[in-house]
C-alpha positions in Angstrom: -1.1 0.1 -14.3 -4.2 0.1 -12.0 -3.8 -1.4 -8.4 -7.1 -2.5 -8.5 -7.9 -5.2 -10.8 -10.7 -8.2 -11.0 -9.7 -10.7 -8.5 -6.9 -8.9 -6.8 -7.3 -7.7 -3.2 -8.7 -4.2 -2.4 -5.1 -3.7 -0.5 -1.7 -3.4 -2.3 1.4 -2.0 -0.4 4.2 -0.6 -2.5 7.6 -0.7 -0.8 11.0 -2.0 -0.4 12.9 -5.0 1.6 15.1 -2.5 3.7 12.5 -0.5 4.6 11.4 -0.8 7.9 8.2 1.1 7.4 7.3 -0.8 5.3 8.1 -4.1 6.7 5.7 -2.5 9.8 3.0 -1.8 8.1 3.3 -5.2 6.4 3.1 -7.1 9.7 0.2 -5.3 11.0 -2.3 -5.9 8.1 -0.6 -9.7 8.7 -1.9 -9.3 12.0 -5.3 -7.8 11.2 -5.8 -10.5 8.5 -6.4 -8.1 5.8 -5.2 -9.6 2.4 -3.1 -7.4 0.3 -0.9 -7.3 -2.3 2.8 -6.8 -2.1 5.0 -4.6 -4.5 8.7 -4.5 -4.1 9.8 -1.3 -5.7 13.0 -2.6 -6.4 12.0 -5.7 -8.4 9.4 -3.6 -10.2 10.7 -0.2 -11.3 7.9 0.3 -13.4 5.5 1.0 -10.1 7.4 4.4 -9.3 5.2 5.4 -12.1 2.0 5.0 -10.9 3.5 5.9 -7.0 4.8 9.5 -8.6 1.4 9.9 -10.7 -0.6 9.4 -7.6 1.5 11.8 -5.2 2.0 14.7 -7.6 6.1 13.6 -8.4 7.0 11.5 -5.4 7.7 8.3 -4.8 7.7 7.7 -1.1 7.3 4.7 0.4 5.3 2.3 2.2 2.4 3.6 -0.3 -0.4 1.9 0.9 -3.5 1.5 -2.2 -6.7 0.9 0.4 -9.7 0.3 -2.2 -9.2 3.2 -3.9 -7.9 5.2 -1.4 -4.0 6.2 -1.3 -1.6 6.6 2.1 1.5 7.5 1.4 3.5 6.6 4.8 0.7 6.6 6.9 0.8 5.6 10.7 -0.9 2.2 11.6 -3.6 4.4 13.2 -4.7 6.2 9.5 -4.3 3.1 8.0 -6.9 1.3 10.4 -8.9 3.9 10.1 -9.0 3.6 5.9 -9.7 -0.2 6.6 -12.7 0.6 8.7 -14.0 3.5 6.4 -13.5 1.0 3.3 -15.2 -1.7 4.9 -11.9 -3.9 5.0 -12.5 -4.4 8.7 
């Protein structure tokens, strides 16, 4: 499963309903404007793959996919900062 694929948007957060984190980060790129893409972990097991292959066995979340970039709970402030250095801002 590849985050990036033709047509979707350059941002994909992977993350749950109950956490808050997540719900946080989802709010500011909301805020920002950024399009992204929204995986619930719990409605799609099958993600924890891909999470566990990109962080060497772990599959913490929010996970943040930032045009070929991966964040794995990063603080609004590094996640800004991958916007600007992608050009997504």
């Amino acid at each position: 499963m590849s985050a990036w694929a033709w047509g979707a948007p350059p941002v994909v957060v992977y993350g749950t309903g109950w956490c808050a984190q997540t719900q946080i980060v989802r709010r500011y790129l909301d805020r920002l404007g950024v399009t992204y893409r929204y995986v619930d972990l719990e409605r799609h097991p099958e993600a924890v793959a891909q999470l566990r292959w990109w962080t060497g066995g772990y599959a913490s979340h929010p996970t943040v996919y930032v045009a070929g970039e991966v964040l794995v709970e990063p603080t609004l402030a590094e996640l800004e900062r991958a916007l600007w250095r992608r050009g997504l801002l």
